[in-house]
C-alpha positions in Angstrom: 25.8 -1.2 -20.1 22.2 -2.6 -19.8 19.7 0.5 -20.7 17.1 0.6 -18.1 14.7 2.9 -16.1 14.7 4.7 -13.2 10.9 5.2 -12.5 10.4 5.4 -8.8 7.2 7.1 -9.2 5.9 3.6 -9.6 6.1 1.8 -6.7 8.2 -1.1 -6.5 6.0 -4.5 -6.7 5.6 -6.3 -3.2 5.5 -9.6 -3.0 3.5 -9.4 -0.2 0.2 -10.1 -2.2 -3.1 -9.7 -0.3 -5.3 -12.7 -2.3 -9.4 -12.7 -2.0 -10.5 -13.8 1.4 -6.5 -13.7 3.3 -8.2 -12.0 6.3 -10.4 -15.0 6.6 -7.1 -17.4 6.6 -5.0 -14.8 8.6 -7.8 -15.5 11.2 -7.8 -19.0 10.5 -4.0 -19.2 11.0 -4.3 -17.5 14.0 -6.3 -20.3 15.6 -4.4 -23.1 14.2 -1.3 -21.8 16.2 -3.2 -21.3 19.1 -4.7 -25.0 19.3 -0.9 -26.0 18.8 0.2 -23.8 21.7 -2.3 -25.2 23.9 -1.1 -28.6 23.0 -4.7 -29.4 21.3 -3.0 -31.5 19.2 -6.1 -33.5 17.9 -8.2 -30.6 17.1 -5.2 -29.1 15.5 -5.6 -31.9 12.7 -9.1 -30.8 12.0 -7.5 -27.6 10.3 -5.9 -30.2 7.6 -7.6 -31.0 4.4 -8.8 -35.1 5.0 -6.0 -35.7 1.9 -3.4 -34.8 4.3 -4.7 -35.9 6.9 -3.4 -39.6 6.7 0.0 -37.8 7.2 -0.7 -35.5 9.9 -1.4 -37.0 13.2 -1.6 -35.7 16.5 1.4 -37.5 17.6 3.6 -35.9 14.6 1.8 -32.5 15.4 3.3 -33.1 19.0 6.7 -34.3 18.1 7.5 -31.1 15.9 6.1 -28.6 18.5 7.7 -30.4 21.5 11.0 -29.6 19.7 10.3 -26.3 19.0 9.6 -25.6 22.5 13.4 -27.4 23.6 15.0 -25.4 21.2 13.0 -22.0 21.1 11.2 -21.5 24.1 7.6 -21.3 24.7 5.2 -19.8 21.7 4.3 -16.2 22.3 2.4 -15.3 19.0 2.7 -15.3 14.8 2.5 -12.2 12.7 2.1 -12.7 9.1 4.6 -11.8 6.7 3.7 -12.7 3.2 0.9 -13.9 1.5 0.3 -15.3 -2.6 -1.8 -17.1 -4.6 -0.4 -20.2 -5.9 -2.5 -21.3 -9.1 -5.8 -22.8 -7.0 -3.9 -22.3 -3.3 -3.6 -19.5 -1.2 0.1 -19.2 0.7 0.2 -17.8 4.4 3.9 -17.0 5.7 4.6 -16.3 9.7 6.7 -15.5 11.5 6.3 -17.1 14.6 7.6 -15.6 17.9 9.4 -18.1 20.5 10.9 -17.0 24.1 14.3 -17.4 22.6 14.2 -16.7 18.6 11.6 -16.7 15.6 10.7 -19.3 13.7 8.9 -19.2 9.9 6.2 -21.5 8.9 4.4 -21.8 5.7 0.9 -22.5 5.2 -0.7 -23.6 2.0 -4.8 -23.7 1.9 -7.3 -25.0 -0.8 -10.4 -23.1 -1.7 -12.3 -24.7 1.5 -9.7 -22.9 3.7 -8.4 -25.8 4.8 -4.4 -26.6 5.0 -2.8 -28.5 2.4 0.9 -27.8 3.3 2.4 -27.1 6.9 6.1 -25.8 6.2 9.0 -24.9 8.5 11.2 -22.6 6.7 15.0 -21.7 7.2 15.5 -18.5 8.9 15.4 -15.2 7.2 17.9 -12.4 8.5 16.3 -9.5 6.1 14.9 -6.7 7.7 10.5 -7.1 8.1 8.4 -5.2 9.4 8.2 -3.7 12.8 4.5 -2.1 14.2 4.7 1.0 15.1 4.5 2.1 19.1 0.9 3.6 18.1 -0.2 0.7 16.9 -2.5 -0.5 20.2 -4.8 -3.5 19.3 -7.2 -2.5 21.9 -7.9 1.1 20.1 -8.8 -0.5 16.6 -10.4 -3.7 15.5 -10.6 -4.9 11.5 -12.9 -6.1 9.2 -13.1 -7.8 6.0 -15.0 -5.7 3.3 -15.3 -6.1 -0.3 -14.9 -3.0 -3.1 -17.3 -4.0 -5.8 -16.1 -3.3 -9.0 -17.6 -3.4 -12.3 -15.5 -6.9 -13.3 -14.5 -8.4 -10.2 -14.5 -7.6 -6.7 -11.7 -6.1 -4.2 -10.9 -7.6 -0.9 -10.3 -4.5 1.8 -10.0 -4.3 5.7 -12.3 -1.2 7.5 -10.1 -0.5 10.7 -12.6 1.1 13.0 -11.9 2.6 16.5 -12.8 1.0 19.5 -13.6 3.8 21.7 -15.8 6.0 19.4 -19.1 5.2 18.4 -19.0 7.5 14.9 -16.2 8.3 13.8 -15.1 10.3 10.3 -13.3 7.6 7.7 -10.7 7.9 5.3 -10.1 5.8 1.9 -6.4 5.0 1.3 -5.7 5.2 -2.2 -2.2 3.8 -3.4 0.6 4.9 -5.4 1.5 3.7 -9.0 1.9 0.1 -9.7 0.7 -3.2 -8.2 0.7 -3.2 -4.3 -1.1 -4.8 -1.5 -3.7 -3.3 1.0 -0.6 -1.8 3.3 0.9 -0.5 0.4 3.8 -2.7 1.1 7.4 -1.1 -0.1 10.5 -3.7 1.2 10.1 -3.4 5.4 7.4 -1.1 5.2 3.7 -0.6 4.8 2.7 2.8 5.2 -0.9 2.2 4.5 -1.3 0.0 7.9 0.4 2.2 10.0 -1.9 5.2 8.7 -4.8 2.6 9.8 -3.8 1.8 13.2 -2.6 5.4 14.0 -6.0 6.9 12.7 -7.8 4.5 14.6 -6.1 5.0 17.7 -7.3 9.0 17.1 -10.9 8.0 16.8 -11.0 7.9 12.6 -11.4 4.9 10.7 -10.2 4.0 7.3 -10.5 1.4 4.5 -7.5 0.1 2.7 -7.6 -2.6 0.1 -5.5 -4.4 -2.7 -5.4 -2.9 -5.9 -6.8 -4.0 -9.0 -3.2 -4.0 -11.0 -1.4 -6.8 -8.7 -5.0 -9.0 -7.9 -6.2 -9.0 -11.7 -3.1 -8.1 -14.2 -5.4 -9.7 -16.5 -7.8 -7.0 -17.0 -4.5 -4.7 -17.8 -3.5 -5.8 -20.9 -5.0 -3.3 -23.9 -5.8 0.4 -23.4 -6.6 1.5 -20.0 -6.0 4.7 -18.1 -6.0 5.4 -14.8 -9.8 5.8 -14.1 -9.7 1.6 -14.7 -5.9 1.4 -12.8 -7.1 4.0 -9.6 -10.2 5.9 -9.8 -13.2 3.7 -10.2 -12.0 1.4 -7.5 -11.2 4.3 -4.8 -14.7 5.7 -5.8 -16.5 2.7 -5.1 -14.7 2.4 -1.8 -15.8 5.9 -0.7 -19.7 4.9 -2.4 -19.2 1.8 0.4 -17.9 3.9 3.3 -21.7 5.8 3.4 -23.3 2.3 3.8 -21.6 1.5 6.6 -22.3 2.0 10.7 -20.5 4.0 12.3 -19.4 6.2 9.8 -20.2 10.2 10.2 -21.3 10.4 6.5 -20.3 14.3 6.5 -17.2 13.2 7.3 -15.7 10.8 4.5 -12.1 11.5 3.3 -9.8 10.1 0.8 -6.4 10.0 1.3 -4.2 9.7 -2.2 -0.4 8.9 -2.1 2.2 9.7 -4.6 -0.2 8.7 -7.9 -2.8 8.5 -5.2 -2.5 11.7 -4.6 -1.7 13.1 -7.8 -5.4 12.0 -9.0 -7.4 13.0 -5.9 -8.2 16.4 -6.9 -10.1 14.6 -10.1 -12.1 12.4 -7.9 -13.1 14.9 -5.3 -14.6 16.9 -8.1 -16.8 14.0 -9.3 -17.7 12.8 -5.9 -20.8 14.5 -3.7 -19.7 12.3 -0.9 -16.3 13.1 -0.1 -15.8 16.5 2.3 -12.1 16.6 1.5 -9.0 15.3 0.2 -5.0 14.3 2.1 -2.9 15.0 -0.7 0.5 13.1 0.2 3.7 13.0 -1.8 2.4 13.8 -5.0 3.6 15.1 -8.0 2.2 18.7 -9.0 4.2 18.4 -12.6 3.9 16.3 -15.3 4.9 12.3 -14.8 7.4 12.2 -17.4 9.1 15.4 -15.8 8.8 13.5 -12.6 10.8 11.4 -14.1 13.4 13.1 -15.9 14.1 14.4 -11.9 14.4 11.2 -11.0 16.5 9.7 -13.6 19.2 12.7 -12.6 18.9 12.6 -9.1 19.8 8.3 -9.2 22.2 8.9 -11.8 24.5 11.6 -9.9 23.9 9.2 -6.8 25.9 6.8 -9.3 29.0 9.4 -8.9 30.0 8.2 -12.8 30.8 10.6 -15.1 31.7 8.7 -17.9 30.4 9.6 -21.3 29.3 5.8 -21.4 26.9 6.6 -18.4 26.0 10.1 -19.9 24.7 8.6 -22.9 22.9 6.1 -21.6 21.3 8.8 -19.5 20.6 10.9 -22.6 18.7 8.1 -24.6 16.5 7.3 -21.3 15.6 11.0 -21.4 14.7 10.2 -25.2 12.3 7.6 -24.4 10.6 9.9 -21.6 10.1 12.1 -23.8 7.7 9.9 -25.8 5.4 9.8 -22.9 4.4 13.7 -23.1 1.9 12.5 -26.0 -1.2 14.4 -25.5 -3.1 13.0 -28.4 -2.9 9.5 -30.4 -2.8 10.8 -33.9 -2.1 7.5 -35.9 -0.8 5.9 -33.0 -3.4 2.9 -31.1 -4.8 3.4 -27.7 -2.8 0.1 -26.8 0.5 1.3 -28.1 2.9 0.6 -25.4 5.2 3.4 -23.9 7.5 3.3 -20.9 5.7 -0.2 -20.2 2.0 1.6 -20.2 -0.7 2.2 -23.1 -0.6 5.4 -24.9 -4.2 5.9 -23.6 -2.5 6.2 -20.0 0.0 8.8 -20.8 -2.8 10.6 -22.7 -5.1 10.5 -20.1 -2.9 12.4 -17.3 -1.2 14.5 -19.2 -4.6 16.2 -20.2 -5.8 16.8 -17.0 -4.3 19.2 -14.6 -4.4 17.9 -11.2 -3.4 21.5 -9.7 -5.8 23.6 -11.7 -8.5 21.1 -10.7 -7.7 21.7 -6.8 -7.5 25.2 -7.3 -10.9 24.9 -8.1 -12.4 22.6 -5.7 -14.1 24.3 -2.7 -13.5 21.0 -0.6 -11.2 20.7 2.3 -7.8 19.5 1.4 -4.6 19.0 2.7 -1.8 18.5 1.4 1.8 17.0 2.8 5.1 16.5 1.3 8.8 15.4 3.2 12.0 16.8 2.4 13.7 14.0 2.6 11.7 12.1 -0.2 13.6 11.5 -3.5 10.7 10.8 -5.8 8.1 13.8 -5.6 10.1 16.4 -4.5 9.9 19.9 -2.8 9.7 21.4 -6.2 6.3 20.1 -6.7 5.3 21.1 -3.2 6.3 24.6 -4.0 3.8 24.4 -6.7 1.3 23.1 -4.7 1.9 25.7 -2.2 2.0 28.8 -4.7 -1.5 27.7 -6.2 -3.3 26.4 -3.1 -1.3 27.7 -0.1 -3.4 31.1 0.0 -6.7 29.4 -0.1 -9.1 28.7 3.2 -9.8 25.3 2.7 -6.5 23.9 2.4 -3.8 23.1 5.0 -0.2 23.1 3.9 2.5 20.5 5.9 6.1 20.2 5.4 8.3 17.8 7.5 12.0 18.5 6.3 12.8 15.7 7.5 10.2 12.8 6.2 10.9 10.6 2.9 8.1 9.1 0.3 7.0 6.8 2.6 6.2 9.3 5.4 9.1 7.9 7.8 11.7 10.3 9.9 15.2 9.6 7.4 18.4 11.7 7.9 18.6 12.3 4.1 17.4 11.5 0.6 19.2 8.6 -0.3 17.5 6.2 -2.3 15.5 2.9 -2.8 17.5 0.7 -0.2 16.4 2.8 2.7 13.0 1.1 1.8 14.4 -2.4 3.0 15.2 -0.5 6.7 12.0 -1.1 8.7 10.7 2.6 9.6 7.2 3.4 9.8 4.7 6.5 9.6 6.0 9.3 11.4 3.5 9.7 14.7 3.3 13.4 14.0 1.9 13.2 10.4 -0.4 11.0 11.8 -1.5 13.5 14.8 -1.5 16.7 12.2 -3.6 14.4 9.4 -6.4 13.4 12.9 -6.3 16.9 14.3 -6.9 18.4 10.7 -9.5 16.0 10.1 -11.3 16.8 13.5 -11.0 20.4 13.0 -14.2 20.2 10.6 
């Protein structure tokens, strides 16, 4: 049997890559379809670079949407599904909604934003995602911003709402691993319903990519999470005072899993925040995060050979390795578990519950019972050194997995390909908590 992993803690990488500038070409996109549903077939051509131009006239333009429309019905709208950098391009993938059925285009742009490639594509039956019944576009509207960082730059959206003129904010800041803006796990993106819920309860938010899945680049030596998380998630809470609108004794950050693990360490270095949403994360160790882990998706297996058991057994061997609390003669760049040494080093020398225990913030902190990576064990340690405390607010939702959606038991990672989003209540509890002062 192959030896592998089982470390859920790090969220799965999404394909659903959000590149440098995609809000501009989401918007861009948007128009495109809606010259070509208006049958403004000639200024629909002005969208294509002039190399592709000789190809794309308005007659073809007409012939391929006149055919759509026998087949499919009338065009009702396009949400985007996917989007990637391909070498000097930028790839835009919708899902475009007819009277009758859905149809998937492709759309490939050049640094000038204008299209290179117009693709139809065969029909996928996988599960995407669904927006939430709180998600009203005439309570929020989005922005583009950028989160400067000391090498290169992040794109991010501000969701604001539309029916308050200042409003508190809240900075999303993501699990482990590479992941877009919505924190994007199969058919879910838990970071864009939190936007569009918030808003609709009068609190903006910023969300952006992260640094791991934009720039792997900058990843490959000795880092720790301050480079992977922290400085990026500070600068977007330094950004959040700059901007209108914003109640600037009312800035938030909001850490999942990781996220969450490590927002106790940046509330205590920033002046700015008031308080911290602790979500899902892990009150122990990593690697004894992951030991639970390991068990709990090897008894979902239901083997009990001894081939299975000793695979087991040596994974827990190479966990082990990851407890390192000093480098000895070992480099920073040594490479455990897939990370430097410097990483594992890094958290396990800082305590993230000792260092709540001792902020004087506000905090909240929220865990599901239904969620198989961070489980109610390291709630119950959150609870028994914060619980007691006047600035902190404990929530438990038996019934919520890692991703903050209503389940009807643990399971595992193919309940992420389900579409489910953000239960309404955690949103309500996180606003009213939040408004409470």
């Amino acid at each position: 049997m192959k030896k592998f992993f089982i470390l859920l803690v790090i969220m799965m990488a999404t394909t659903s890559a959000f590149s440098q500038g995609i809000i501009s070409l989401m918007n861009r996109s948007d128009d495109f379809f809606k010259l070509m549903s208006e049958e403004k077939f000639k200024e629909a051509v002005d969208f294509f670079d002039p190399s592709v131009q000789a190809k794309i006239t308005p007659e073809s333009l007409y012939e391929l949407w006149s055919k759509l429309n026998m087949s499919i019905g009338k065009f009702e709208g396009a949400d985007v599904v996917q989007s990637k950098t391909e070498g000097e391009y930028v790839v835009v993938v919708l899902d475009g909604k007819f009277e009758k059925d859905t149809q998937r285009f492709m759309i490939a742009y050049n640094k000038t934003e204008k299209i290179v490639g117009f693709f139809l594509q065969p029909k996928n039956n996988a599960p995407v995602y669904a927006k939430p019944a709180y998600a009203d576009s005439l309570l929020y509207k989005e922005k583009e911003v950028a989160i400067k960082g000391t090498k290169s730059n992040l794109v991010g959206i501000l969701t604001t709402p539309t029916k308050v003129k200042i409003y508190p904010i809240v900075v999303l800041v993501h699990g482990s691993g590479p992941s877009d803006m919505d924190e994007t796990v199969g058919a879910n993106k838990p970071f864009k319903d939190l936007a569009v819920g918030l808003a609709a309860q009068g609190i903006a938010t910023i969300r952006y990519v992260k640094r791991t899945l934009v720039y792997p680049g900058e990843f490959n030596g000795a880092f720790t999470v301050k480079e992977e998380v922290m400085n990026d998630a500070l600068a977007a809470v330094e950004l959040t005072k700059t901007l209108p609108g914003v109640n600037k004794t009312q800035i938030y950050l909001l850490g999942h899993s990781l996220g969450g693990m490590l927002a106790p360490r940046m509330a205590a270095t920033s002046l700015a925040l008031k308080g911290i949403i602790i979500i899902a994360a892990p009150a122990k160790k990593l690697a004894d995060v992951m030991v639970e882990q390991n068990n709990y998706m090897y008894a979902q297996m239901k083997d009990t050979t001894q081939r299975l058991k000793t695979v087991l057994a040596e994974n827990l061997k190479e966990v082990d390795k990851a407890r390192i609390t000093s480098l000895g003669s070992m480099k920073a760049d040594s490479v455990i578990l897939g990370l430097p040494a410097s990483y594992w080093i890094d958290l396990n020398t800082n305590d993230q519950v000792a260092i709540a225990k001792k902020l004087t913030k506000r905090i909240m902190v929220i865990q599901g019972g239904n969620d198989f990576q961070v489980t109610a064990d390291d709630y119950a340690i959150w609870n028994a050194a914060l619980g007691k405390k006047p600035n902190v607010m404990m929530k438990f939702y038996p019934e919520l997995n890692h991703l903050l959606s209503v389940q009807k038991e643990k399971g595992n990672a193919t309940q992420y390909q389900t579409p489910a989003n953000v239960s309404p209540q955690v949103i309500t509890d996180i606003a009213t908590w939040i408004k409470a002062k």
